[in-house]
GUKOLLO-740125 format. One record per atom (N, C-alpha, C): x, y, z; residue in three letters. Coordinates in steps of 0.05 Angstrom, whole numbers, padded with zeros to 5 digits, always signed. Each point is the difference from the previous one (the first is absolute). Example, Ala and Ser with C-alpha at 12.3 -4.5 7.8 and 13.67 -1.06 7.14 Angstrom:
REM residues 2
+00264-00114+00156ala-00018+00024+00000ala+00018+00024+00000ala-00007+00021-00014ser+00016+00024+00001ser-00015+00022+00014ser
REM end
This chain:
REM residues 164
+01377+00748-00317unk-00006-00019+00021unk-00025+00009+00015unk-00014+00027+00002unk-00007+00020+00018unk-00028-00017-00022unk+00003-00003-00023unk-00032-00004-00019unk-00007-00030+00008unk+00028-00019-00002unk-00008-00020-00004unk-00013-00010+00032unk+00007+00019+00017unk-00006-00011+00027unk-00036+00004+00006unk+00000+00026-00016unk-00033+00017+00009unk-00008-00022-00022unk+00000-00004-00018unk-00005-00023-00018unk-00011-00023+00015unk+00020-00012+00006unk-00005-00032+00019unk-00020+00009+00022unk+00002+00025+00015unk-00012+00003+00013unk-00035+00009-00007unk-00009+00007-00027unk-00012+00010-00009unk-00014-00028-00006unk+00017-00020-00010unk-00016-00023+00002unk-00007-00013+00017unk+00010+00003+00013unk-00007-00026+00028unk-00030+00010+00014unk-00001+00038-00005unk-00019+00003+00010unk-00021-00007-00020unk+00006+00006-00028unk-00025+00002-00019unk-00005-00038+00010unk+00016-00020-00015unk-00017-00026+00008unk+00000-00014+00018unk+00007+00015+00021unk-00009-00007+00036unk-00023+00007+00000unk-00008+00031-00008unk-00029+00012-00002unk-00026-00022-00012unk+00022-00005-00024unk-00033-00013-00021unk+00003-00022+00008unk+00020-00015+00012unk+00002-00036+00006unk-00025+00000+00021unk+00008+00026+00021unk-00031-00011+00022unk-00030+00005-00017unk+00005+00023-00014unk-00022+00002-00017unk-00012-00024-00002unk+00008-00015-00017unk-00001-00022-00016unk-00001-00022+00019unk+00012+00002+00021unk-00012-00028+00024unk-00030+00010+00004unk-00002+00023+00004unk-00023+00015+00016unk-00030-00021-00015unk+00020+00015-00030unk-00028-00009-00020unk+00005-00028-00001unk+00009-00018-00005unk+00004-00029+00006unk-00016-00008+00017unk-00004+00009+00026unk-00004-00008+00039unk-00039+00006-00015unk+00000+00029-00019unk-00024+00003-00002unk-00019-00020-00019unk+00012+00000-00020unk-00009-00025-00021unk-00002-00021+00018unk+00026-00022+00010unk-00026-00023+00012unk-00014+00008+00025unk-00005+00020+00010unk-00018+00001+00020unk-00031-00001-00013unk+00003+00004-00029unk-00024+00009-00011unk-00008-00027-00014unk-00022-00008+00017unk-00008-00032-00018unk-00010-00001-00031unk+00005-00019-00012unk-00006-00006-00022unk-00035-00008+00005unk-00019+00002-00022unk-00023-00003+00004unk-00002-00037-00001unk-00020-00009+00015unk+00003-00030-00005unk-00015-00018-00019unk+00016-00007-00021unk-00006-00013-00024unk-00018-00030+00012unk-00024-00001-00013unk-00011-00022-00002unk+00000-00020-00017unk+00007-00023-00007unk+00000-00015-00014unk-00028-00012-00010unk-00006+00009-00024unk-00024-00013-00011unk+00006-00034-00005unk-00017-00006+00014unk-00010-00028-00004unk-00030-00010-00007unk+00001-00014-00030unk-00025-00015-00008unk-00014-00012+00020unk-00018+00002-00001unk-00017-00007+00008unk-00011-00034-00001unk-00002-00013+00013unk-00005-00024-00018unk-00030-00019+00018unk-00015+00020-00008unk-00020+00001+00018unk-00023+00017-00005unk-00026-00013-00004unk-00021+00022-00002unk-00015-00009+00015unk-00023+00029+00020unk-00016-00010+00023unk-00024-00003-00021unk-00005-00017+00010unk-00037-00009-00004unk-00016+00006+00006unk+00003+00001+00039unk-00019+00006+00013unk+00022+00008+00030unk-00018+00021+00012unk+00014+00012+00019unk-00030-00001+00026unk+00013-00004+00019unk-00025+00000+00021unk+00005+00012+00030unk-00011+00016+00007unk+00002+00005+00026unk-00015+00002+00024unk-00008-00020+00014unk-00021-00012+00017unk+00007+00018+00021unk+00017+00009+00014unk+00014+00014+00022unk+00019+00020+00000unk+00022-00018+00014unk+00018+00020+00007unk+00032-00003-00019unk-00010-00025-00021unk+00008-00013-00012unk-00001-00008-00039unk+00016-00007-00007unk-00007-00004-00026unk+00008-00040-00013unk-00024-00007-00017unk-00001-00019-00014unk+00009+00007-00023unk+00018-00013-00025unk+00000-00004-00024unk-00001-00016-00017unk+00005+00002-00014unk-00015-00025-00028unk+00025+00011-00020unk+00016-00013-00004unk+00020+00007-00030unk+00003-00024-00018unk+00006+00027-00026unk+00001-00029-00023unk+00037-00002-00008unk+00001-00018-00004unk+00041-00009-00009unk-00007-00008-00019unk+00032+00009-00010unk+00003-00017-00022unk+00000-00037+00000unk-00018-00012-00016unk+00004-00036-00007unk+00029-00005+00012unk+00023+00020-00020unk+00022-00016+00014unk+00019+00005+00020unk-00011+00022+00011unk-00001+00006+00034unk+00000-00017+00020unk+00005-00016-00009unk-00023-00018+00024unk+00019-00024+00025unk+00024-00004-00007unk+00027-00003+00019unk-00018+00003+00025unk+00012-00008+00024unk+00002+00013+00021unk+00019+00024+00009unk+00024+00004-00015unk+00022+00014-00001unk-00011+00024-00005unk-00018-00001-00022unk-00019+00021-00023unk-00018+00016+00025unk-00013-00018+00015unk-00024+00004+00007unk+00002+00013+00023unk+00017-00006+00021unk+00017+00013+00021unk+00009+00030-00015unk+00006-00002-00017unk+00019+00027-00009unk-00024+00023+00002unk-00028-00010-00024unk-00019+00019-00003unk-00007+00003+00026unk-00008-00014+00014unk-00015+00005+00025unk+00014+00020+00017unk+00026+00001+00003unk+00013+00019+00019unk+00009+00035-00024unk+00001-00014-00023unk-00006+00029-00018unk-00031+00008+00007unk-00020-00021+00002unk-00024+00023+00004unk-00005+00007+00022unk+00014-00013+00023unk-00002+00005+00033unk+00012+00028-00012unk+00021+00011-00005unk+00021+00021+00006unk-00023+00022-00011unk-00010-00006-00020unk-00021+00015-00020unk-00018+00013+00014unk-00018-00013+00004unk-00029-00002+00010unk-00001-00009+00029unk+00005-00009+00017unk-00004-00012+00039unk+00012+00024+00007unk+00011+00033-00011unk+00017+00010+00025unk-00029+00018+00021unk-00008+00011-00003unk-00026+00012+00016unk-00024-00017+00002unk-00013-00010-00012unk-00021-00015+00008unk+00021-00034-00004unk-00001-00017+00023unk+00009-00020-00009unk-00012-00028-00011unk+00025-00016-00010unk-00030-00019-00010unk-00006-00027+00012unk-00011-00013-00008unk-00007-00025+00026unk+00003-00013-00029unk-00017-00012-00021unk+00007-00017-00020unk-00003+00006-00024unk+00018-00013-00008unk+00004+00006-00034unk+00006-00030-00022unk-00023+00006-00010unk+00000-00024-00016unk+00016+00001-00032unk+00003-00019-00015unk+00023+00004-00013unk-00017-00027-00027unk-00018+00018-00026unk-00004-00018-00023unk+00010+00011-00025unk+00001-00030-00011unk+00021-00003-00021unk-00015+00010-00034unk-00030+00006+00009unk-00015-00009-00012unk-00033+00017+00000unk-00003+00022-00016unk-00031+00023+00014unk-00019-00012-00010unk-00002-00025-00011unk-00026-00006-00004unk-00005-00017+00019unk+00012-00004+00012unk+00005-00027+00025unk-00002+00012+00024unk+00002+00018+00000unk-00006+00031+00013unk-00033-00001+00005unk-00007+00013-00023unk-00023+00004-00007unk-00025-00012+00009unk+00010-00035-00007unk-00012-00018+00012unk-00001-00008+00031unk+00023+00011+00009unk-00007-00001+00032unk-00009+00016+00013unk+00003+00028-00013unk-00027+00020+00008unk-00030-00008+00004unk+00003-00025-00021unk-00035+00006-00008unk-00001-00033+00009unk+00003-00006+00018unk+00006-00030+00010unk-00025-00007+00004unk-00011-00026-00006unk-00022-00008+00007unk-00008-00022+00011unk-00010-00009+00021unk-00006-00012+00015unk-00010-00045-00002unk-00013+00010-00028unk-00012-00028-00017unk+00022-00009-00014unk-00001-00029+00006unk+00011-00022-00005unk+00017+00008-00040unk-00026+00003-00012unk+00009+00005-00029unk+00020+00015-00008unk-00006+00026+00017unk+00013+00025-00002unk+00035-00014+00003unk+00003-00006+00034unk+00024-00014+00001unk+00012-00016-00018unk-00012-00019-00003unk+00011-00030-00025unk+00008+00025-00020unk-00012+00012-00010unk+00010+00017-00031unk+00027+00017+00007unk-00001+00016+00027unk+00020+00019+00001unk+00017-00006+00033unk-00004-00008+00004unk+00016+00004+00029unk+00027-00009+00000unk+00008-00032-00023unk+00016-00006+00004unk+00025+00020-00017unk-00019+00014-00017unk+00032+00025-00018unk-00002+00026+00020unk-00018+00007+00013unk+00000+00021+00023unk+00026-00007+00021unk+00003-00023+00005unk+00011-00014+00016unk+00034-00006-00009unk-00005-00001-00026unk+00034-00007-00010unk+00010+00039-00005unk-00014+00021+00003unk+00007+00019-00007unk-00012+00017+00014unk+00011-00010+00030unk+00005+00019+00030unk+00028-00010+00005unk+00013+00013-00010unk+00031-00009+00007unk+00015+00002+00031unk-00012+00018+00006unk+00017+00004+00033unk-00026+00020+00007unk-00002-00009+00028unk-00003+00025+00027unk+00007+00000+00020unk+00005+00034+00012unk+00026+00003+00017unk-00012+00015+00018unk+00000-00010+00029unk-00013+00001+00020unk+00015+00023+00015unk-00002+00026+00004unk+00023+00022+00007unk+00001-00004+00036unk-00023-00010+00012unk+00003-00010+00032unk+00018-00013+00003unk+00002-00020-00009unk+00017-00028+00004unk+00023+00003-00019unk+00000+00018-00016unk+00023+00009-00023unk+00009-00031-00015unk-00020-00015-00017unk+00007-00023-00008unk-00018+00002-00023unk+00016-00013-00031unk-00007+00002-00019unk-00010-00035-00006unk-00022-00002+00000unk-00009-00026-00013unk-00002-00005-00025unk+00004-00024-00015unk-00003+00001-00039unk-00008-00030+00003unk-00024+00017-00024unk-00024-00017-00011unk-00020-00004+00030unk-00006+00017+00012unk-00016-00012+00028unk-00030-00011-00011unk-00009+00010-00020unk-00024-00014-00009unk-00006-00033-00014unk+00038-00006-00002unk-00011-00033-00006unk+00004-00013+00019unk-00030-00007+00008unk+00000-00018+00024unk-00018-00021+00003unk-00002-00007+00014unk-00032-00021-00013unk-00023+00001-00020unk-00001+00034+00021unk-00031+00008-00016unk+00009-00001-00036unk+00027+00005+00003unk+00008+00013-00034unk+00000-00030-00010unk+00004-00021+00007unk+00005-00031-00007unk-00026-00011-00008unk-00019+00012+00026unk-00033-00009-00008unk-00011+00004-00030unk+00010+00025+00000unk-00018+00015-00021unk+00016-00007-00029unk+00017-00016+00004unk+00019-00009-00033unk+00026+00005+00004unk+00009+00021+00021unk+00031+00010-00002unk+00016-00035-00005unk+00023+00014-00014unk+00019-00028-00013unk+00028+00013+00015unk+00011+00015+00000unk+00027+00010+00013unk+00001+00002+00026unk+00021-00001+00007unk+00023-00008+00025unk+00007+00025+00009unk+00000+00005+00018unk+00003+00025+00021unk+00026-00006+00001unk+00020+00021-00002unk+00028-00002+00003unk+00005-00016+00032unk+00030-00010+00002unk+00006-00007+00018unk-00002+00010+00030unk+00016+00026-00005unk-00001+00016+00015unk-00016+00024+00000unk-00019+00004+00016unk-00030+00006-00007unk+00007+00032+00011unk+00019+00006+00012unk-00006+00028+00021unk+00034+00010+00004unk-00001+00032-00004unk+00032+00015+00005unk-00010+00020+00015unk+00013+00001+00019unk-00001+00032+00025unk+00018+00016-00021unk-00007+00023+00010unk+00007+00018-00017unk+00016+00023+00025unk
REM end
């Protein structure tokens, strides 16, 4: 009886001992953070042109053709806000479907000819720009008269503008 007692008693101490052990190390493990996993996300977006006049940044990005939703377009814009606006912020970011249309509005020219030939596909492939002051996303802002003068044939969506 004299064994089985130092026994029981032999246990209670041995896994009373290691049970706190083992909370101890428990209490220690989650005190200790896990490193924080970032989720890679594509990209769906390449800058063109990047500009910074001030205190501030302009962009120029190209989307995918079938990007081009408002659902779509909202999405990239606050994926490249999160990206790119956190230290220098940005004031506008334009959004084409299209780098030769790009290209052409870089090198924009002033005479009548120049326009008639290109202004009105410059014009169908400026898909959105998003004004970061006023936090409002416009689509298609270039078909407008001037885009009608010069040949444009398409219809500016209904709803022309989304706050973001």
């Amino acid at each position: 009886m004299r064994k089985v007692i130092l026994y029981s008693l032999f246990m209670v101490i041995f896994f009373g001992c290691s049970s706190t052990s083992r909370n101890e190390t428990a209490s220690n493990i989650e005190s200790v953070k896990e490193p924080e996993v970032k989720t890679i996300v594509k990209e769906s977006f390449k800058i063109l042109r990047q500009e910074q006049p001030g205190n501030f940044q302009n962009f120029h990005l190209l989307i995918e053709q079938t990007a081009t939703k408002p659902e779509d377009l909202i999405t990239t814009i606050n994926l490249f806000k999160a990206q790119h606006c956190g230290t220098t912020p940005c004031n506008g970011i334009t959004l084409w479907d299209n780098e030769e249309a790009f290209k052409l509005y870089e090198s924009k020219q002033d005479d009548a000819k120049w326009r008639k030939k290109n202004w009105s596909f410059v014009c169908e492939h400026q898909i959105a720009y998003y004004n970061a002051t006023v936090s409002e996303l416009d689509i298609y802002p270039f078909m407008d008269s001037e885009y009608r003068r010069w040949g444009g044939k398409k219809k500016r969506p209904e709803k022309k503008s989304y706050d973001i």
